[in-house]
C-alpha positions as CSV (number, residue, x, y, z in Angstrom):
1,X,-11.2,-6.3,-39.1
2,X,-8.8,-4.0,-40.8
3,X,-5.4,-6.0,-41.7
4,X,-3.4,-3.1,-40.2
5,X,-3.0,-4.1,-36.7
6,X,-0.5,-1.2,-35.6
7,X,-3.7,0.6,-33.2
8,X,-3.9,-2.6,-31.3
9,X,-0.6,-4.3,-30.9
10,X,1.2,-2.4,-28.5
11,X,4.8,-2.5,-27.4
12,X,3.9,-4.9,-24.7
13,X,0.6,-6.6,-25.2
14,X,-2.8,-6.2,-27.0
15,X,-5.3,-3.4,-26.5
16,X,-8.2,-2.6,-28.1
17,X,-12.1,-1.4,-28.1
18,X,-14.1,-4.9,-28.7
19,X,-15.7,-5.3,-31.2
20,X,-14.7,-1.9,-33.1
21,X,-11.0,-3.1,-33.2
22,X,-10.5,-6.5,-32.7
23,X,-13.3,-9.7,-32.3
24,X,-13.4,-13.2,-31.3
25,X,-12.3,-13.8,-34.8
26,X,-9.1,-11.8,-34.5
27,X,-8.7,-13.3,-30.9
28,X,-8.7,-16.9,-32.7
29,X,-5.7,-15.7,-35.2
30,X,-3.7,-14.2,-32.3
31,X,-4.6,-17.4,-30.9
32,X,-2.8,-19.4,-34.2
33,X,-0.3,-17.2,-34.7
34,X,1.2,-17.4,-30.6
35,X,1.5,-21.2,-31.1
36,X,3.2,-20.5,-34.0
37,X,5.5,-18.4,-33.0
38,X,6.6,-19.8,-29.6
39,X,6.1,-23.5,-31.4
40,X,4.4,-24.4,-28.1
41,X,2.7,-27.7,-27.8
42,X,0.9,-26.7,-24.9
43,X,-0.3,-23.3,-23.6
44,X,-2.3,-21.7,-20.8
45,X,-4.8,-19.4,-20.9
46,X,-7.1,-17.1,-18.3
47,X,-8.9,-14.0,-17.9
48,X,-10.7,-11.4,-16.3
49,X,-13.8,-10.2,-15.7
50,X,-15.0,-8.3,-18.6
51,X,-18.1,-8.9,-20.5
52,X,-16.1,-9.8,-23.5
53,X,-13.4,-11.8,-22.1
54,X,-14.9,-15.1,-21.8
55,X,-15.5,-15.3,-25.4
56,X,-12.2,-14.0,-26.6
57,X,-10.5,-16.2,-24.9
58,X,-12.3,-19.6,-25.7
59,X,-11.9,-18.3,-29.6
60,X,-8.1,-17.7,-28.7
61,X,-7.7,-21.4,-27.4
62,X,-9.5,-22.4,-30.4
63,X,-6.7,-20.7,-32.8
64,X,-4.1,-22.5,-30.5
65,X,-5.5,-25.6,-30.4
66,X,-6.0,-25.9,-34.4
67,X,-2.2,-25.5,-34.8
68,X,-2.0,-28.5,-32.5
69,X,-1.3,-27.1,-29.3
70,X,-3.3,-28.1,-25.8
71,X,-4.8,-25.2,-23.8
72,X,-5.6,-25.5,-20.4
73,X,-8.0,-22.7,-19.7
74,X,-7.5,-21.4,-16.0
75,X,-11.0,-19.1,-16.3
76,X,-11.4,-16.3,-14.0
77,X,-8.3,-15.4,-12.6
78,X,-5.5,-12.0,-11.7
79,X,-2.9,-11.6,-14.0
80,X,-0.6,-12.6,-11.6
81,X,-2.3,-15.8,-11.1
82,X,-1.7,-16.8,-15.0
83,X,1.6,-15.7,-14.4
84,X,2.1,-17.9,-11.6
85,X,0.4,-20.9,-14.4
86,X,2.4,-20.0,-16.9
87,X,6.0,-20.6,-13.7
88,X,4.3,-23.5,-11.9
89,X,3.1,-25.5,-15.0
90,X,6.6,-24.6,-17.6
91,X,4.2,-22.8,-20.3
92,X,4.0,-20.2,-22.4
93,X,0.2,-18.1,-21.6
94,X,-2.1,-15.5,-22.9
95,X,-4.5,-13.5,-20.1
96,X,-6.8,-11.5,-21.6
97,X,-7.7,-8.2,-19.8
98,X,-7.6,-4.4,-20.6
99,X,-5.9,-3.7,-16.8
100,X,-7.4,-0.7,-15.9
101,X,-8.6,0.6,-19.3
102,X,-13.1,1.0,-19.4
103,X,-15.3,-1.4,-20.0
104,X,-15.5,-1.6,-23.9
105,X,-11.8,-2.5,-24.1
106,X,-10.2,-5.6,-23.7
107,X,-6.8,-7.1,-24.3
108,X,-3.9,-10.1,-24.1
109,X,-1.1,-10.1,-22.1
110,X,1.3,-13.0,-23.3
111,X,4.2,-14.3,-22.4
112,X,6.4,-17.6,-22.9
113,X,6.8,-20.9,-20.5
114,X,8.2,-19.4,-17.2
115,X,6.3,-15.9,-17.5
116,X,9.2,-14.5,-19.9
117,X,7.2,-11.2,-21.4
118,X,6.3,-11.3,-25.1
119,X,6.8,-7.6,-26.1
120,X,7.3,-6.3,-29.7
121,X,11.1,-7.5,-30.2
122,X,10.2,-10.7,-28.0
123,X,7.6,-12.4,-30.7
124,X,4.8,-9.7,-30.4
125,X,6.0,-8.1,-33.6
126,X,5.9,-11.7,-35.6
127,X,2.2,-12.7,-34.0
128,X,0.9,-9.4,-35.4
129,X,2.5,-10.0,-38.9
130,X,0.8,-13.3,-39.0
131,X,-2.7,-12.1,-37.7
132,X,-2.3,-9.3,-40.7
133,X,-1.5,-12.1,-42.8
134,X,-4.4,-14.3,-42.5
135,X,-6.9,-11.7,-41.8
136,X,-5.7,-11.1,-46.0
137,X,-5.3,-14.1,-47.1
138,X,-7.9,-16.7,-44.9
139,X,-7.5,-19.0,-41.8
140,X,-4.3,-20.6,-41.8
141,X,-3.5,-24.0,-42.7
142,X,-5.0,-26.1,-39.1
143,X,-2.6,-29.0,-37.8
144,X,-2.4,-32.6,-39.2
145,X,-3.9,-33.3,-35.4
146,X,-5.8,-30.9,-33.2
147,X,-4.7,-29.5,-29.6
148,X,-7.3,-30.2,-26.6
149,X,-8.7,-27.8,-24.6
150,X,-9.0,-28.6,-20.7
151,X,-10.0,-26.5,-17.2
152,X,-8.0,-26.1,-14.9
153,X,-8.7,-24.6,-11.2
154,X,-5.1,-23.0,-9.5
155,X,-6.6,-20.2,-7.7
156,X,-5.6,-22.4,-4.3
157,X,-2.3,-23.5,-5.2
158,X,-1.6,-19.7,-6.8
159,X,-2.3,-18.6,-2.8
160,X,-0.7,-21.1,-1.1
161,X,2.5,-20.1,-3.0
162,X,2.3,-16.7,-2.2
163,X,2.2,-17.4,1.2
164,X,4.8,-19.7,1.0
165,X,6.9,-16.5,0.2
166,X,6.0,-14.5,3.3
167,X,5.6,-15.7,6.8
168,X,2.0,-14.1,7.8
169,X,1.3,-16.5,10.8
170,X,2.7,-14.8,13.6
171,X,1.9,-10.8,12.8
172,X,-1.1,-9.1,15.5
173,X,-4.4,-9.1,14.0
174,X,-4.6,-6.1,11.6
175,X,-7.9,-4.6,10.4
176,X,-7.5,-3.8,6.6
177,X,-9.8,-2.6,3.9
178,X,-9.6,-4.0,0.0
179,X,-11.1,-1.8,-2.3
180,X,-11.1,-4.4,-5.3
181,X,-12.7,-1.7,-7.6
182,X,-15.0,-4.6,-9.2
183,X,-11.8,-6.3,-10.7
184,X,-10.1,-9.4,-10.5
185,X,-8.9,-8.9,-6.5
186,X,-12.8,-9.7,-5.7
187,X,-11.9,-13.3,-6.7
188,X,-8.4,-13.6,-5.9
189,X,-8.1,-11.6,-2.3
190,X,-10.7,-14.0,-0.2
191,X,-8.4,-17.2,-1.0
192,X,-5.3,-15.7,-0.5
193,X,-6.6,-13.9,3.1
194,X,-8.6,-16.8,4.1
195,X,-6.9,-18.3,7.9
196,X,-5.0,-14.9,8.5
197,X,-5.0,-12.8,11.7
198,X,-6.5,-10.2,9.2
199,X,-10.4,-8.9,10.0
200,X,-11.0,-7.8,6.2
201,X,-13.2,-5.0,5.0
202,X,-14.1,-6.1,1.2
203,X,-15.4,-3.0,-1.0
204,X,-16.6,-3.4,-4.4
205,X,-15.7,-7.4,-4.4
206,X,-18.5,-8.3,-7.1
207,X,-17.0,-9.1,-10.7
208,X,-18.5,-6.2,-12.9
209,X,-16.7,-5.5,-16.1
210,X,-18.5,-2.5,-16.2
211,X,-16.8,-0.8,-13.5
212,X,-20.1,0.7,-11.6
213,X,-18.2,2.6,-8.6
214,X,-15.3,3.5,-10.5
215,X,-12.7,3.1,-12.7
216,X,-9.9,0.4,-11.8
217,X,-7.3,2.5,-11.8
218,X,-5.9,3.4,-8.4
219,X,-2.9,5.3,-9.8
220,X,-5.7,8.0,-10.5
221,X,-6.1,10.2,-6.9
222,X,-10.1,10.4,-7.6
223,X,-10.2,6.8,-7.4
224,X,-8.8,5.9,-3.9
225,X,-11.5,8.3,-2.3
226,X,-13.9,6.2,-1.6
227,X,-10.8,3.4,-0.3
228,X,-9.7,6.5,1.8
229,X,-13.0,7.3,3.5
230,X,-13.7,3.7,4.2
231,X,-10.1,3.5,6.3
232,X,-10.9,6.5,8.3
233,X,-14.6,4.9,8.8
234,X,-13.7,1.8,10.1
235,X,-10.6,2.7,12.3
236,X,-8.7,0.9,10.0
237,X,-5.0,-0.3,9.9
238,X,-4.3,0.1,6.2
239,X,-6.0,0.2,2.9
240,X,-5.5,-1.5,-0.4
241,X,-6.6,-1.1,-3.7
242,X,-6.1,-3.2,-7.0
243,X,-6.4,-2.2,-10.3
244,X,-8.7,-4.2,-13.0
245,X,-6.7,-6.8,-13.1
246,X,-4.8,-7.2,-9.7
247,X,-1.1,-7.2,-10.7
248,X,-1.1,-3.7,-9.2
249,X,-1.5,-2.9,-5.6
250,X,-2.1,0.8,-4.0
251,X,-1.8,1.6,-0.6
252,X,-3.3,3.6,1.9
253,X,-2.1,4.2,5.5
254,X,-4.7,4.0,8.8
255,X,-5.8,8.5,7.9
256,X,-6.2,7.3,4.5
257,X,-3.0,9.0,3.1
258,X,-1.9,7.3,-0.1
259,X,1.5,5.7,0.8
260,X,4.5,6.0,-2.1
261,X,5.0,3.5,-4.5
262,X,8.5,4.0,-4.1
263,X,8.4,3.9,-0.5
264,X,6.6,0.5,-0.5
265,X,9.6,-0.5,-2.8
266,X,11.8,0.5,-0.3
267,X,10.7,-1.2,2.3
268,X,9.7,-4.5,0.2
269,X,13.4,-4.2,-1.0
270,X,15.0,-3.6,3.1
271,X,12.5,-7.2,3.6
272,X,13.8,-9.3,0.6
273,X,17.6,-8.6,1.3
274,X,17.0,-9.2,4.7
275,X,15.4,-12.7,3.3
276,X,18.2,-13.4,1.0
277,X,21.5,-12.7,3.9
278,X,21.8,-9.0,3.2
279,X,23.1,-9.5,-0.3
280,X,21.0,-9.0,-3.9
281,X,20.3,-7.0,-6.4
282,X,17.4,-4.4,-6.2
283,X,16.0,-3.2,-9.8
284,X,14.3,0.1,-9.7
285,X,13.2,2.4,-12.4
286,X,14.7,6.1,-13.0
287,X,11.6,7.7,-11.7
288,X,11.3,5.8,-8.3
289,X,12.4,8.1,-5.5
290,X,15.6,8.5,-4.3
291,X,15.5,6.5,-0.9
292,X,14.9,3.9,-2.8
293,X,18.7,2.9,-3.8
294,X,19.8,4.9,-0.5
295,X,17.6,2.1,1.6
296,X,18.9,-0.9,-1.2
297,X,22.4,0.1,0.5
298,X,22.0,0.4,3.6
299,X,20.4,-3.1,3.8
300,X,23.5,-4.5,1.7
301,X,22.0,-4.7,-1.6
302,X,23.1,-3.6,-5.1
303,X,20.8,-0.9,-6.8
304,X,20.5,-1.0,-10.5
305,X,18.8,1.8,-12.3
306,X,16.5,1.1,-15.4
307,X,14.7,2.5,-17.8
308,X,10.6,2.8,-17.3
309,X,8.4,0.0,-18.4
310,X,7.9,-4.0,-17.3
311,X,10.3,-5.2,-19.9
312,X,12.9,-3.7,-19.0
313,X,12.4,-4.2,-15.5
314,X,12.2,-8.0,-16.7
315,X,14.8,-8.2,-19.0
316,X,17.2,-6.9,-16.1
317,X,15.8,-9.2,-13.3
318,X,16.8,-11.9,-15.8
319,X,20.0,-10.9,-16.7
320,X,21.5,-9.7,-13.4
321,X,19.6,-12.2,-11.1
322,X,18.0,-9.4,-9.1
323,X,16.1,-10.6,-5.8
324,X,13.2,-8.3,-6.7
325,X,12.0,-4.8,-8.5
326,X,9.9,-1.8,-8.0
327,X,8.4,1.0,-10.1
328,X,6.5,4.1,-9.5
329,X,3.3,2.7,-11.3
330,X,3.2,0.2,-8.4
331,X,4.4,-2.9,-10.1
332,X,6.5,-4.9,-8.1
333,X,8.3,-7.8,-9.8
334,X,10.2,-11.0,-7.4
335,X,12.5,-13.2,-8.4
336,X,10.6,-16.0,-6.8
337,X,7.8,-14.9,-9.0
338,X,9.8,-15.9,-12.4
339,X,10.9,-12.3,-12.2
340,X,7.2,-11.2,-12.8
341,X,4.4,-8.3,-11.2
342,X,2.6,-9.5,-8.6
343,X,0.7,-6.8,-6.5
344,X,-0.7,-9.3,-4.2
345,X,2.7,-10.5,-2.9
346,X,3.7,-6.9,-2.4
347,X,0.8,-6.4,0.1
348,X,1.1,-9.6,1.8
349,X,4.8,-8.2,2.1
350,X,3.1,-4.9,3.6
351,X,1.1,-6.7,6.3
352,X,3.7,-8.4,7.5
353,X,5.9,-5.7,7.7
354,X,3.2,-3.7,9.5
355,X,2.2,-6.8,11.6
356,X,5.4,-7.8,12.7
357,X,6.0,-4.1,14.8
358,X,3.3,-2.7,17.3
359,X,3.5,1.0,15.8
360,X,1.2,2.4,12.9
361,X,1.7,2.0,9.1
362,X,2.4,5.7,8.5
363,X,5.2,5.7,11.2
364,X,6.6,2.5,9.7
365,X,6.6,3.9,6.0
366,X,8.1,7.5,6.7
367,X,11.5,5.2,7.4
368,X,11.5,4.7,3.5
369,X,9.7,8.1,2.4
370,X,12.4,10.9,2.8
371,X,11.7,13.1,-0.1
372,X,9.1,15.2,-1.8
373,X,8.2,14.5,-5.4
374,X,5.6,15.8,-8.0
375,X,4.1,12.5,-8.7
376,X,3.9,12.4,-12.8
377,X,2.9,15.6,-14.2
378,X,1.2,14.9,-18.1
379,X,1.7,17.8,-20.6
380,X,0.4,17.9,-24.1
381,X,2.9,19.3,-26.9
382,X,3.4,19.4,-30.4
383,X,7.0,18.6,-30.9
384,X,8.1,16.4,-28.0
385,X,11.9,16.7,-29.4
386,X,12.2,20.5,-29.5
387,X,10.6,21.0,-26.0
388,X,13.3,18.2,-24.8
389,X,16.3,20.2,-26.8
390,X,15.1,23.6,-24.5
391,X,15.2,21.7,-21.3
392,X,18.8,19.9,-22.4
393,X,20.1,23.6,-23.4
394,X,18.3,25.0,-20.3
395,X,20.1,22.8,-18.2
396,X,23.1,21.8,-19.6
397,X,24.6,24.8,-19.5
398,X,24.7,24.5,-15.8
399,X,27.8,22.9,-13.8
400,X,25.9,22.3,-10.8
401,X,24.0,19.1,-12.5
402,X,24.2,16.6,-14.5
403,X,22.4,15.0,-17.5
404,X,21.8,11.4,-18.8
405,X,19.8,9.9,-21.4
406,X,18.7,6.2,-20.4
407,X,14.9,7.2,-20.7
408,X,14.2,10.6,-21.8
409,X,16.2,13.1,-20.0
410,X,17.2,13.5,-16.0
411,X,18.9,16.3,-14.6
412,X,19.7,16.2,-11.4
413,X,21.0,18.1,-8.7
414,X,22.5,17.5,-5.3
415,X,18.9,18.7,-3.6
416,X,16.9,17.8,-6.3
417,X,16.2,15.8,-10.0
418,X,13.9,16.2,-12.5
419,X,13.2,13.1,-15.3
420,X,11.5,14.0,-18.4
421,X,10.1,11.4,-20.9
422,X,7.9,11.5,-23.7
423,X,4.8,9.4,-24.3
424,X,5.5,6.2,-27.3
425,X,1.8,6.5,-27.8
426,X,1.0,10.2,-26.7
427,X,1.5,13.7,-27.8
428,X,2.5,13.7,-24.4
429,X,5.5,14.8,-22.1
430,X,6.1,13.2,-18.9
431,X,7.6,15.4,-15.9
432,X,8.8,13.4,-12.5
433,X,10.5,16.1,-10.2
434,X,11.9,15.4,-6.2
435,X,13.7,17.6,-4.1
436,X,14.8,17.7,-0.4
437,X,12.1,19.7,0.5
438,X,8.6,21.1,-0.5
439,X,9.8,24.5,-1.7
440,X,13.0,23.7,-3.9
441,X,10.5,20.6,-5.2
442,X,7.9,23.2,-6.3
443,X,10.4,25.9,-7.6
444,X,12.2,23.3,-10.0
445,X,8.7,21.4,-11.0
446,X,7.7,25.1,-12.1
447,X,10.5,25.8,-13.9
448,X,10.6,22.6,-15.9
449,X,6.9,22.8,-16.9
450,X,7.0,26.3,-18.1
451,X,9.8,25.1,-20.5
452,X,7.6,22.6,-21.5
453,X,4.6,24.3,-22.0
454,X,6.0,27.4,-23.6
């Protein structure tokens, strides 16, 4: 293993291709250097269902248990269900998965006692200086008196506490496919459904790290076709699909239209505030769609506009004591969740929204779906800066809108905005345009990407 970690350690986790990047060897470093770093004394560990995961993460405990830390290894399990470890049990935790990325990668997802995220200026910066260390200079120095290692099974309680969070007993029986997409929701979903008024259609259910049907990536259109056709097969009421690891959760309505992620934010939010007295904060990220913070008021609530990515949503949960947060990417973070993702509570939220009124899921989402965006638009460019400085001049010249800076640039209108961000890891540009109606939506989105492309 090269000592120069800098492909791997990412700004929120670890990501690699096993065993061309990183090995059970590096996985027992990380392993030493998280105790290290958090100066746990105990830790908790799980992961999914890759080929590879298994083994990295018995030689992570390994690490963490020779600095004198005890692991207890929850095995097979959802991201969100180490999360919920890590909140129910007070300890820091490490779940190794590559999300939605193909089968020859894997990864680690950490984060201290209470599910607080360890990104690069939260300890993930110091654990990679320490694995580049000791992959130099030799194993370090093991404690005077080894951690254990133990199993631990909280797939049941995981559920139960879900459901403790959203009354599911008295909706009408609903008919609803799961397209699990051979990830983690194949072991999580049948626990957490088990006893509801739900008749559910499993697809692709069996583990496979391998990804036979297709990849586990529902944001990607081509991969919620097979999801769609099933709904429309069966007479269904709704669809879901996971990604790889099940902290994500897509929906589709009962003609196997792909409903918003903002729009299930929306109405998640209108439920929570209606939970909590009419009063909370509502996090949402700059690229969510504009009902969102119109629906956050009407129900009472407090809006608060962020920046794109899970730590930030995080770090603003924490620090204003929002009641819950959405982002486009379909991560949906609650407060009762130790301000973590959890894509599972977000569709148990969905059901019950949909089983509590007699009329269809699209009718009931078109409430919190008001606009027409682009979805995100990916374009390739040399000089990210310079094609940024020609939408800023563009555009700023104009006194009909205005600019800001909090993630990349967004202009916006009074019929329409535009967001434009550039890729940390990408020769990439990022467009996110929405307008009050289809034709100004595709005239601006037109505009902005022949800037960008010129």
């Amino acid at each position: 293993m090269a000592a120069d970690l800098s492909q791997i350690v990412k700004a929120y986790d670890v990501r690699g291709v096993v065993p061309d990047q990183w090995d059970e060897t590096l996985a027992e470093l990380f392993g030493a250097a998280f105790v290290r770093v958090t100066g746990a004394d105990a830790i908790v560990t799980g992961h999914d269902m890759r080929p590879s995961s298994p083994g990295l993460s018995r030689a992570f405990a390994r690490g963490a248990a020779a600095q004198g830390a005890d692991v207890t290894e929850i095995g097979l399990c959802s991201t969100d269900q180490l999360y919920y470890a890590s909140g129910a049990l007070g300890l820091p935790g490490a779940m190794f998965t590559a999300s939605h990325n193909p089968a020859q990668y894997n990864g680690i997802k950490m984060c201290r006692a209470g599910a607080a995220p360890v990104g690069q200026d939260t300890g993930l910066a110091q654990i990679r200086e320490l694995a580049e260390e000791w992959t130099e200079s030799g194993a370090p120095e093991p404690a005077a008196s080894p951690g254990t290692i133990t199993q631990r099974d909280t797939l049941t309680d995981y559920a139960a506490h879900l459901r403790s969070l959203v009354d599911l007993t008295s909706i009408r029986p609903l008919k609803v496919v799961v397209d699990a997409g051979n990830g983690m929701g194949g072991h999580t979903v049948p626990t957490v459904f088990e006893g509801l008024p739900l008749t559910l259609v499993p697809m692709y259910f069996e583990l496979d790290g391998t990804f036979p049907n297709h990849e586990a990536n529902p944001l990607d259109p081509a991969n919620l076709v097979d999801l769609q056709q099933r709904v429309r097969e069966e007479s269904a009421d709704l669809g879901i699909a996971f990604d790889g690891d099940a902290d994500r959760c897509f929906v589709v309505d009962e003609h196997g239209d792909p409903v918003s992620p903002s729009a299930i934010t929306a109405l998640v939010a209108a439920r929570e505030l209606e939970r909590n007295g009419g009063k909370g904060v509502i996090i949402h990220n700059l690229i969510t769609s504009w009902s969102v913070p119109e629906v956050v008021r009407e129900h009472g609530g407090t809006p608060v506009r962020t920046r794109v990515g899970h730590s930030f949503i995080k770090a603003e949960m924490a620090s204003s004591g929002a009641i819950f947060g959405g982002e486009h990417s379909a991560h949906y973070y609650f407060k009762d969740f130790w301000n973590a993702d959890t894509g599972m509570l977000a569709a148990l939220h969905v059901l019950a929204a949909l089983g509590g009124q007699s009329g269809p899921l699209s009718s009931l989402v078109a409430a919190y779906d008001r606009y027409v965006g682009s979805g995100e638009i990916n374009s390739t460019v040399a000089d990210q800066k310079s094609r940024l400085a020609a939408i800023r001049s563009t555009y700023g010249a104009r006194e009909d809108v205005t600019l800001d800076e909090l993630d990349g640039l967004t202009v916006t209108s009074t019929d329409w905005w535009f967001n434009v961000r550039p890729s940390n890891t990408e020769p990439l540009l990022r467009l996110n345009t929405e307008a009050r109606d289809e034709a100004t939506m595709t005239k601006v989105r037109d505009e902005v990407l022949a800037i960008i492309r010129a």
